[in-house]
Backbone bond lengths (Angstrom), bond angles and torsions (degrees), N, CA, C in turn:
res aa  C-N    CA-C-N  psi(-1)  N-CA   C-N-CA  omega(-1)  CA-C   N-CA-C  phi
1 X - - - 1.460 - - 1.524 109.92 -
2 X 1.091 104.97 124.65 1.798 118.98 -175.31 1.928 99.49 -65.81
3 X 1.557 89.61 120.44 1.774 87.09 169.31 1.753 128.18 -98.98
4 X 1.844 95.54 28.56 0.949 109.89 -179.67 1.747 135.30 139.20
5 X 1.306 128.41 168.08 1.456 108.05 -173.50 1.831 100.82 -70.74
6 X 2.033 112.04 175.06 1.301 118.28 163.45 1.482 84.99 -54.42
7 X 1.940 104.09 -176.82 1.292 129.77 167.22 1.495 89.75 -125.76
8 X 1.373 121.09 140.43 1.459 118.25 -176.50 1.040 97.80 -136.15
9 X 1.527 116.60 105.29 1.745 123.48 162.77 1.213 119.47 -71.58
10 X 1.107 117.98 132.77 1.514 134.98 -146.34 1.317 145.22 -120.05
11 X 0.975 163.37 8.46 1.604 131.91 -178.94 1.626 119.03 -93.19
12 X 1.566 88.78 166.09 2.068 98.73 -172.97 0.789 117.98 -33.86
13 X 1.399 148.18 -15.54 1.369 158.52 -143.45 1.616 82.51 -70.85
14 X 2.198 102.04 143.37 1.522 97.25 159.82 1.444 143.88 -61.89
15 X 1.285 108.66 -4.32 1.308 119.43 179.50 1.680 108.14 -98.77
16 X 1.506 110.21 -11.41 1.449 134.58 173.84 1.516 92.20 -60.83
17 X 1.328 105.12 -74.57 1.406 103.15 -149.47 1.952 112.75 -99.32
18 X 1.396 124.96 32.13 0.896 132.81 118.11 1.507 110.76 -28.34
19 X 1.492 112.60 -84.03 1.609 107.27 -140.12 1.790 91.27 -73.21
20 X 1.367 124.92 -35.30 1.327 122.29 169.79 1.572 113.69 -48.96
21 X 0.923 119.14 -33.67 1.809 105.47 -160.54 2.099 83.62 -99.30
22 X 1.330 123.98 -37.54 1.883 114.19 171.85 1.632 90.12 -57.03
23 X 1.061 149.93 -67.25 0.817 151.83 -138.23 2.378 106.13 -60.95
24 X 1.178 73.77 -58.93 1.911 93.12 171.68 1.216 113.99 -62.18
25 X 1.825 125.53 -20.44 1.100 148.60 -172.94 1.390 99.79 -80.40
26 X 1.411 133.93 -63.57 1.211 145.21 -153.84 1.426 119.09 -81.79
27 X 1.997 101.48 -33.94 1.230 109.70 -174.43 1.274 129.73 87.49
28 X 1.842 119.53 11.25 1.338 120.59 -171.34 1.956 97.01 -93.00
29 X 0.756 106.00 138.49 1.176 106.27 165.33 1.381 120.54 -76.82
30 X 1.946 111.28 141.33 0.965 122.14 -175.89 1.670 119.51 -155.37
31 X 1.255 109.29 156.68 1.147 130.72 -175.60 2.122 126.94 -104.03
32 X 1.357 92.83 109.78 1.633 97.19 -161.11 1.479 101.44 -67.44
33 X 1.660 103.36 138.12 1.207 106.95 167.31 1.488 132.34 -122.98
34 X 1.963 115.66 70.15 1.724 123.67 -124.63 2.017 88.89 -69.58
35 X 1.503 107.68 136.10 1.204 125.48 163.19 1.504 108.27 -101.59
36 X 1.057 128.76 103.35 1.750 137.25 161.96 1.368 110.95 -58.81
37 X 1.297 91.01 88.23 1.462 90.09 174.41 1.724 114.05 -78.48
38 X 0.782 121.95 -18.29 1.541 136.35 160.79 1.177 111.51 -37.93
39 X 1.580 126.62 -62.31 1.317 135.19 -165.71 1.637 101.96 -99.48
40 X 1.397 122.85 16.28 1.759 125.93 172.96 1.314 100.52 68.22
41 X 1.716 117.56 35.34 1.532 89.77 173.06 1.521 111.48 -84.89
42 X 1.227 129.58 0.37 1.351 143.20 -155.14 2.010 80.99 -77.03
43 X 1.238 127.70 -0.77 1.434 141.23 -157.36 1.679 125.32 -99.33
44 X 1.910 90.97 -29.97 1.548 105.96 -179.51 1.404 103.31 -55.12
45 X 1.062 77.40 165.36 1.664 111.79 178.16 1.658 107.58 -71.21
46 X 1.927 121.27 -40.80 1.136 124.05 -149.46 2.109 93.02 -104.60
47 X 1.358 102.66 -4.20 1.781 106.02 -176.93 1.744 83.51 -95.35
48 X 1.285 126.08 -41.49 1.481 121.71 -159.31 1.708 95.24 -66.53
49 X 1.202 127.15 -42.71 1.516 114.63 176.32 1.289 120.06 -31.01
50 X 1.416 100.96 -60.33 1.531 131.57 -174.82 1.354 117.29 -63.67
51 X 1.339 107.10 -36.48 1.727 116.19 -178.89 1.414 115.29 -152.21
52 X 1.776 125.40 66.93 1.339 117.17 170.87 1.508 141.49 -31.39
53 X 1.164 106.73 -20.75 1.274 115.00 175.11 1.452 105.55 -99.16
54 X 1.173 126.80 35.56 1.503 122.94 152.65 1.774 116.06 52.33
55 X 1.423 126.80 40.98 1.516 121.44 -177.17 1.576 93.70 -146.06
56 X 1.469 91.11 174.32 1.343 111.49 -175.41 1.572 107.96 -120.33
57 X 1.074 123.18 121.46 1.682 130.61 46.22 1.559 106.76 -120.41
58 X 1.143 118.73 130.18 1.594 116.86 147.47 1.554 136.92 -117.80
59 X 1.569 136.42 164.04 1.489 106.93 -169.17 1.262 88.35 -141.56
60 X 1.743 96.31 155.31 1.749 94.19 173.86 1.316 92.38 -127.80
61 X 1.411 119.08 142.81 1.879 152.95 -140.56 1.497 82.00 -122.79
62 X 1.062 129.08 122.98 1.302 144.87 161.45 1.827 116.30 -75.75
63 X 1.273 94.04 -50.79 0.989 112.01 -177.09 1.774 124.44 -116.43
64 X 1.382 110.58 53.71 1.857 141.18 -166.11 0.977 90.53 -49.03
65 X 1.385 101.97 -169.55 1.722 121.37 148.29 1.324 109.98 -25.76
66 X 1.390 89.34 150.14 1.508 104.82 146.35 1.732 107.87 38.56
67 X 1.361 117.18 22.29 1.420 114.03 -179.38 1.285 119.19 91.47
68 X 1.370 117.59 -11.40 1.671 111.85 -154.80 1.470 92.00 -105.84
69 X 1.752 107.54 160.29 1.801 105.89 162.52 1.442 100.80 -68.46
70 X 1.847 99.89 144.47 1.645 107.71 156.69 1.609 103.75 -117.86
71 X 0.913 109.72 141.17 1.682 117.16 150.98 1.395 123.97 -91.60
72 X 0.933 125.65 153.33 2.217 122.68 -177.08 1.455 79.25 -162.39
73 X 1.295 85.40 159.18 1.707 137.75 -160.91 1.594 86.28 -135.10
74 X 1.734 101.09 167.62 1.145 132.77 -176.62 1.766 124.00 24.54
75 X 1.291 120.42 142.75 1.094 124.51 -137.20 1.537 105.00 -76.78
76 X 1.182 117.76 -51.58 1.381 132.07 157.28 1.511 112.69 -20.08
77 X 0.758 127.59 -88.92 1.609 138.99 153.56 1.390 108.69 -15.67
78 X 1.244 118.59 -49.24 1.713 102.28 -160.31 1.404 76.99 -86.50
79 X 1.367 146.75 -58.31 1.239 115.75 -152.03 1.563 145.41 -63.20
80 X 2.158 87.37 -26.82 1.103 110.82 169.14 1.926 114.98 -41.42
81 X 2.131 92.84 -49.40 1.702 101.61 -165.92 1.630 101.64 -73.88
82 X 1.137 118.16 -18.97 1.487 118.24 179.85 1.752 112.81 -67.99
83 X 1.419 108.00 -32.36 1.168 127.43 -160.75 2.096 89.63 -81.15
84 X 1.156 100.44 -54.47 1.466 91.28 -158.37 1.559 101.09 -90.32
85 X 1.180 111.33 1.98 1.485 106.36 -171.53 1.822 92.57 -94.82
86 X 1.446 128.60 8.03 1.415 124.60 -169.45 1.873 89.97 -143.49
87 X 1.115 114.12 -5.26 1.629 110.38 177.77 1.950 99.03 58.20
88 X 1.103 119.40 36.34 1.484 114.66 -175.54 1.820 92.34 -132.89
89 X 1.551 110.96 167.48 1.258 136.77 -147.55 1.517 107.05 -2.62
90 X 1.073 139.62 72.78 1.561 152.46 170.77 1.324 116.06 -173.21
91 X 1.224 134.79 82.90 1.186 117.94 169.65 1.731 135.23 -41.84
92 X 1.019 147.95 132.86 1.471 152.16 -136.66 1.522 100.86 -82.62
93 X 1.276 107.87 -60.98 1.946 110.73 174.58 1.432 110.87 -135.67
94 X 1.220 122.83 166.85 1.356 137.00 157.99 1.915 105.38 106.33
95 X 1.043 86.29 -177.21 1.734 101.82 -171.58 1.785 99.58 -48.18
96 X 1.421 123.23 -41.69 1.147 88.33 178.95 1.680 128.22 -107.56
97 X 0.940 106.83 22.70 1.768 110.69 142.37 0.878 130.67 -61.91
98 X 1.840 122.06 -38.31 1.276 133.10 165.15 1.315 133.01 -55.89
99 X 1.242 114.84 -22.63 1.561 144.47 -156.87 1.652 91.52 -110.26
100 X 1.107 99.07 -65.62 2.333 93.13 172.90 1.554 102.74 -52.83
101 X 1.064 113.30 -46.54 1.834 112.61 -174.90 1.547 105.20 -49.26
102 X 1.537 104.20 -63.30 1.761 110.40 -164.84 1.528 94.79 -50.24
103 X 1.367 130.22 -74.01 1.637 125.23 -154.09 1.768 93.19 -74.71
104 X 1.167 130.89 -0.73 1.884 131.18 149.99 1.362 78.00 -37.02
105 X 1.552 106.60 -104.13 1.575 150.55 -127.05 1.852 84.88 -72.07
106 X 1.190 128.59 -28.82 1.623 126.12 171.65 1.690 111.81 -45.43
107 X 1.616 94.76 -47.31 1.751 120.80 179.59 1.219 99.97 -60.05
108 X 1.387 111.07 -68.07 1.699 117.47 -163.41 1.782 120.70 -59.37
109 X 1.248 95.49 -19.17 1.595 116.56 -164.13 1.623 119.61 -92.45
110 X 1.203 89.76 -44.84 1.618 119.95 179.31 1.237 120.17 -102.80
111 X 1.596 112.49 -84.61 1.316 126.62 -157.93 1.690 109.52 -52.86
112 X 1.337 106.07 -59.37 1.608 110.98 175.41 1.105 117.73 -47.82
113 X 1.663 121.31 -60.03 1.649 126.78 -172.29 1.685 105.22 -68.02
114 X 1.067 104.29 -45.53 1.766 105.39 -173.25 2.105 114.07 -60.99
115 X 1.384 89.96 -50.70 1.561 102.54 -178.99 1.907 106.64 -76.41
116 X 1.184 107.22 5.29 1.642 105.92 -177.49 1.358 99.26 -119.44
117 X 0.992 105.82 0.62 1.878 107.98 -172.14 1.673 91.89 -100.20
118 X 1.417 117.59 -57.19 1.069 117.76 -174.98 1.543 108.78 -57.50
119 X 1.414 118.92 -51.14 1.577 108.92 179.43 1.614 105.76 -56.03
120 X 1.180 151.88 -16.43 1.420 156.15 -128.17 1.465 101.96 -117.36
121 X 1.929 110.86 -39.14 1.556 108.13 -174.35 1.411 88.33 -103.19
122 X 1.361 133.94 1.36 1.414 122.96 -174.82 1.988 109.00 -100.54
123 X 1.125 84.23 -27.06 1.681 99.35 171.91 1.198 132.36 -96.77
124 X 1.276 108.15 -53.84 1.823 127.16 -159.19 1.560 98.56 -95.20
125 X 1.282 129.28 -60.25 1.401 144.07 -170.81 1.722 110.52 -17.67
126 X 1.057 134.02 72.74 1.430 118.63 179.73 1.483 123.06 -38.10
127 X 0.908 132.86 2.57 1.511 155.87 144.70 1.146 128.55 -138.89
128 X 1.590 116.97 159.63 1.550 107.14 -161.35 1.300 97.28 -105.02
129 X 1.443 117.06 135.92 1.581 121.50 -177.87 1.633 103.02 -120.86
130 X 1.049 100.27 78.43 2.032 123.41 174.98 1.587 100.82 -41.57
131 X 1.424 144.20 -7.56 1.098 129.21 168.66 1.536 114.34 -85.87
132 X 1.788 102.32 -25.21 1.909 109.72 -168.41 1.792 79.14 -78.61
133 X 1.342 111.95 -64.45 1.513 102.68 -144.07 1.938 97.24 -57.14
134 X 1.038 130.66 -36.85 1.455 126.44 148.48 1.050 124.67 3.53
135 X 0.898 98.16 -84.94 1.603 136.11 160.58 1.375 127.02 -20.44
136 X 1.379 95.72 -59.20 1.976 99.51 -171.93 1.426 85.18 -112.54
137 X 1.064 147.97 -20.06 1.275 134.74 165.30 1.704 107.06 -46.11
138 X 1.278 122.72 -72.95 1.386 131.67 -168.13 1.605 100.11 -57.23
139 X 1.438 116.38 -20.75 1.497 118.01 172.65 1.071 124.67 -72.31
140 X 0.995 102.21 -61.78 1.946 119.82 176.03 1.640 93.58 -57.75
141 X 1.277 135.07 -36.20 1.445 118.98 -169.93 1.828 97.49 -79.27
142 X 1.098 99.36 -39.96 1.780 82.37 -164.70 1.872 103.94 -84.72
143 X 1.310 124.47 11.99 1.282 120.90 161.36 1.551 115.41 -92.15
144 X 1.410 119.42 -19.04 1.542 141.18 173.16 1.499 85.87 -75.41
145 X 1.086 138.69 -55.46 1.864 122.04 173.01 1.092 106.32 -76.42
146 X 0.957 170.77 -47.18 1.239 151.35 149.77 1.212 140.93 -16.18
147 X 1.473 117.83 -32.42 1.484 147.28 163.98 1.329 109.46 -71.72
148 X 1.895 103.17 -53.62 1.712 106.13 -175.13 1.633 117.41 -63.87
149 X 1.405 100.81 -36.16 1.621 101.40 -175.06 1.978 99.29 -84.48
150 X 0.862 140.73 -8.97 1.083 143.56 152.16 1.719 121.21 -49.62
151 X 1.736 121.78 -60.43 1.100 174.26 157.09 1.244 106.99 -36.72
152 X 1.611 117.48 -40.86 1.513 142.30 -179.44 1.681 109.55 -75.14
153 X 1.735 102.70 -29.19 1.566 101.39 173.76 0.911 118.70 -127.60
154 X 1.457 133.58 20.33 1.072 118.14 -169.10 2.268 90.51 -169.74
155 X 1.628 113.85 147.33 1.348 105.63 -168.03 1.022 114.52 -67.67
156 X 1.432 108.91 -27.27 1.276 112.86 -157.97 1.473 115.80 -154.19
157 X 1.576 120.22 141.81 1.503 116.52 -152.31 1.812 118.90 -30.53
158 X 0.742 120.93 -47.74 1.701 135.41 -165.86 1.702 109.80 -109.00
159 X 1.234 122.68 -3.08 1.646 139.84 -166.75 1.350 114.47 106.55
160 X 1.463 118.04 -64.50 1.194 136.16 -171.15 1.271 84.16 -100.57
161 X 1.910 101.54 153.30 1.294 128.55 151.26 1.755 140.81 -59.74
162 X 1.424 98.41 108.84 1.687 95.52 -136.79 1.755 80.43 -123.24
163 X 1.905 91.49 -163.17 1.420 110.92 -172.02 1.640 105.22 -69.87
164 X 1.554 113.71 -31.20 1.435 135.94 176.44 1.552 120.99 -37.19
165 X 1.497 112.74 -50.68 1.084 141.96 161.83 1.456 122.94 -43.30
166 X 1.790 96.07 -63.28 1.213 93.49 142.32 1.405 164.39 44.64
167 X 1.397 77.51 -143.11 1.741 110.93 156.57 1.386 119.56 -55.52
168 X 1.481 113.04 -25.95 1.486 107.97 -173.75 1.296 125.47 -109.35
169 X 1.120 119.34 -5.57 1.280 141.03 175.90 1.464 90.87 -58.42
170 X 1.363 132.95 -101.89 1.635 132.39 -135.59 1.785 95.49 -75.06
171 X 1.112 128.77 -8.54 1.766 104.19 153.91 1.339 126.20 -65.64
172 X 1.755 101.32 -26.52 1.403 114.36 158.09 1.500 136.65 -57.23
173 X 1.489 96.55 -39.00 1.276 96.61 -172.79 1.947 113.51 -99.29
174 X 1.628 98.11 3.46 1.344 103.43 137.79 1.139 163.78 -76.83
175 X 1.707 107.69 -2.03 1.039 129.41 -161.14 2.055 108.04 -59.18
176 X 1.032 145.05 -7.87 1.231 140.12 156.10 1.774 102.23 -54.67
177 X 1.511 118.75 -38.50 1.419 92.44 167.24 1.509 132.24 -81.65
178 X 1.112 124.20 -2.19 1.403 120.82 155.99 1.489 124.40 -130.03
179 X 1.778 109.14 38.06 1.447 132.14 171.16 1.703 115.70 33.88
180 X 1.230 120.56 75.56 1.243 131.00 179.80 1.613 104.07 -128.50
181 X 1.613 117.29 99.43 1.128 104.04 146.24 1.261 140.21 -77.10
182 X 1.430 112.44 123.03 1.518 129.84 179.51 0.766 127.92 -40.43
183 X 1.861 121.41 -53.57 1.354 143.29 159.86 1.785 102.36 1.73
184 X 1.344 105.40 -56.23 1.800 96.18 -159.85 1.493 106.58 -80.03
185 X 1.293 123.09 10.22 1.410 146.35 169.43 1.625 109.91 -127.18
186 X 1.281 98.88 104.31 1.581 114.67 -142.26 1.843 73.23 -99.96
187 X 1.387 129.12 -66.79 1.514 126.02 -173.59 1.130 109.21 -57.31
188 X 1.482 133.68 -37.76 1.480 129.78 177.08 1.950 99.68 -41.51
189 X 1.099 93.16 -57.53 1.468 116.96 -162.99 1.065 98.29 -61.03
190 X 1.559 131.10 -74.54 1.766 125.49 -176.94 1.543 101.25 -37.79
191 X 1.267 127.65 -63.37 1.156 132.01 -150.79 1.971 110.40 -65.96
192 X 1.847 105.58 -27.92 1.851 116.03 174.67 1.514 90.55 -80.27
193 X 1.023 145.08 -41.05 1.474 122.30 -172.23 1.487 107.10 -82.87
194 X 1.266 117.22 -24.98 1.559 104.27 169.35 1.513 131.12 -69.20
195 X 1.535 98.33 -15.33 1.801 115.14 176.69 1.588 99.83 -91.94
196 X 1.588 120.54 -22.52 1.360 108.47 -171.16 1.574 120.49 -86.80
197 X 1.240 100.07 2.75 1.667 125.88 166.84 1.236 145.18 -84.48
198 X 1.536 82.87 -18.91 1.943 113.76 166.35 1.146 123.18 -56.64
199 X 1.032 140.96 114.34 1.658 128.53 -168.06 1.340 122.65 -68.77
200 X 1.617 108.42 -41.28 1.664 99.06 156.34 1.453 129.13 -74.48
201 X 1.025 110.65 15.28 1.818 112.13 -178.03 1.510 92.95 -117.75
202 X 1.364 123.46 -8.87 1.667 104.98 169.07 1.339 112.38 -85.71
203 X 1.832 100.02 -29.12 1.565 115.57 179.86 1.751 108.63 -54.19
204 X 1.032 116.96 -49.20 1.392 127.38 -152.34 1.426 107.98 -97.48
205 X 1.549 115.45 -36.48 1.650 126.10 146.43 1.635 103.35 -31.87
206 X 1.202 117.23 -54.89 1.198 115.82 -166.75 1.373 140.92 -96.85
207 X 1.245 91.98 10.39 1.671 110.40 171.02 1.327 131.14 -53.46
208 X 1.021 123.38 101.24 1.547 113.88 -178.57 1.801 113.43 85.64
209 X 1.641 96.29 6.26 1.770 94.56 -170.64 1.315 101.54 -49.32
210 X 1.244 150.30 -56.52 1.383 147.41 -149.37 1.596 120.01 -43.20
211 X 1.752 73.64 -36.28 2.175 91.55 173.11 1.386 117.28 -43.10
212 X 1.044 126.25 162.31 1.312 147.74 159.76 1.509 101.64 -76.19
213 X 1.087 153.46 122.51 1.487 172.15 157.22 1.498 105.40 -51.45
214 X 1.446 108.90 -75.81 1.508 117.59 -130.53 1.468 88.56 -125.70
215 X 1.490 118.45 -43.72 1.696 126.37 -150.98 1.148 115.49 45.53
216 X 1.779 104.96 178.42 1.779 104.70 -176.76 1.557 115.94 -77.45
217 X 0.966 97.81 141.87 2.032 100.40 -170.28 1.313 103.98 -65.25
218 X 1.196 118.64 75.95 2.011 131.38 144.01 1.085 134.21 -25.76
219 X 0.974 160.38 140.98 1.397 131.46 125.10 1.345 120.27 -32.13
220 X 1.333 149.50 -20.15 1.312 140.15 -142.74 1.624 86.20 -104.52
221 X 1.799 107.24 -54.05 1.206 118.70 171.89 1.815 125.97 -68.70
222 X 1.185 107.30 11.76 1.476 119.80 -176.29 1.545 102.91 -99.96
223 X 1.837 96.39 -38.15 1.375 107.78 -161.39 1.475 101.34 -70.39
224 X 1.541 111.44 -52.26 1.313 119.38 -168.18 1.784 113.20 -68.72
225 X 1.008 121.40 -18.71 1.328 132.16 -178.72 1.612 114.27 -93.13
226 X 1.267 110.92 -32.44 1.588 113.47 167.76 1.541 112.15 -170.90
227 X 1.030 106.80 65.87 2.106 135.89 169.82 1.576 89.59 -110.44
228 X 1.539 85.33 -159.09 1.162 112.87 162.17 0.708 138.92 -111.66
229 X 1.294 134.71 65.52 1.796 171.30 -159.30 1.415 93.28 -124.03
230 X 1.872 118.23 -54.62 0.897 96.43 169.13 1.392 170.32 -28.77
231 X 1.526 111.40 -24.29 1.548 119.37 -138.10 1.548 63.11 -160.66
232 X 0.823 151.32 60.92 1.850 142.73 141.84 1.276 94.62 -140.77
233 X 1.664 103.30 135.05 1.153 140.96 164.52 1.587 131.88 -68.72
234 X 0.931 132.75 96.43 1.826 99.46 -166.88 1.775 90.31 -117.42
């Protein structure tokens, strides 16, 4: 007997709406729990239980293992437990679990850190340092081939439509923050409009859209996003 919906800590952020759009995917019902990351709530004392490392998304499982509440951190993770805790987009054993895992951990490894770095010296950077944006520019482009020639044989990241998918979708469908037209990645592209048609991935795309995301790059919002907000405890 279910002791209740997930709790889904929250905002739009792409790593946000991962666990929102698995979540719409799976069909468990859940209950939003919006973290402002804007205003440092990602900072409390009562989100840090739940998620020491201070980010969004995390969920708390009422009904875990073995009966008990779990809480999880990081996105990877929840989707994996979302995935096997519903036997849906992950297959359970064999070669192709392994194969959804690798282009997982491709997302988690790459796509997020590389394509957030580049939006970060292209946006946030209080000066422009033409060697970083260099940098993750030539990155973010040769992981966009990587996807396409992937994309080129197969529909969908891993064959089947998996947790992979996913995960990779809304860095995609961010791409205005680190200005990559797709266009020259013609399969990237077939393959984002074929996920943007999904009804739970418009649902979960759209969670909380009304929010403010990112806001205008402040100091206040510079501070709280990468000051020293960071590294304090409260």
């Amino acid at each position: 007997m279910s002791r209740g919906p997930i709790e889904l800590y929250f905002w739009p952020t792409p790593n946000g709406q991962k666990a929102s759009i698995m979540l719409e995917e799976v069909g468990l019902p859940y209950v939003v729990k919006p973290v402002n990351i804007l205003k440092g709530e990602q900072f409390d004392k009562t989100f840090l239980r739940i998620n020491p490392n201070n980010k969004v998304p995390a969920i708390v499982d009422p009904d875990g293992p073995d009966g008990e509440p779990m809480a999880l951190f990081e996105s990877g993770a929840i989707l994996t437990y979302l995935a096997d805790k519903t036997g849906m987009l992950l297959p359970p054993t064999g070669a192709a679990r392994y194969r959804a895992l690798q282009w997982l951990f491709f997302q988690v490894g790459g796509v997020g850190p590389m394509f957030g770095q580049l939006g970060h010296f292209k946006g946030y950077a209080p000066d422009p340092i033409p060697y970083a944006i260099d940098r993750y520019w030539r990155e973010t482009l040769r992981l966009y081939a990587v996807m396409n020639e992937q994309l080129e044989q197969s529909e969908y990241l891993a064959g089947d439509y998996s947790v992979a998918d996913v995960a990779t979708y809304p860095w995609v469908d961010v791409r205005w923050f680190h200005e990559i037209d797709i266009t020259q990645f013609p399969h990237v592209e077939r393959w984002f409009n074929q996920l943007s048609r999904r009804e739970a991935v418009i649902r979960g795309a759209q969670l909380m859209k009304a929010e403010e995301v990112i806001g205008n790059v402040t100091e206040e919002t510079r501070e709280i996003y990468f000051g020293g907000r960071q590294t304090e405890r409260r």
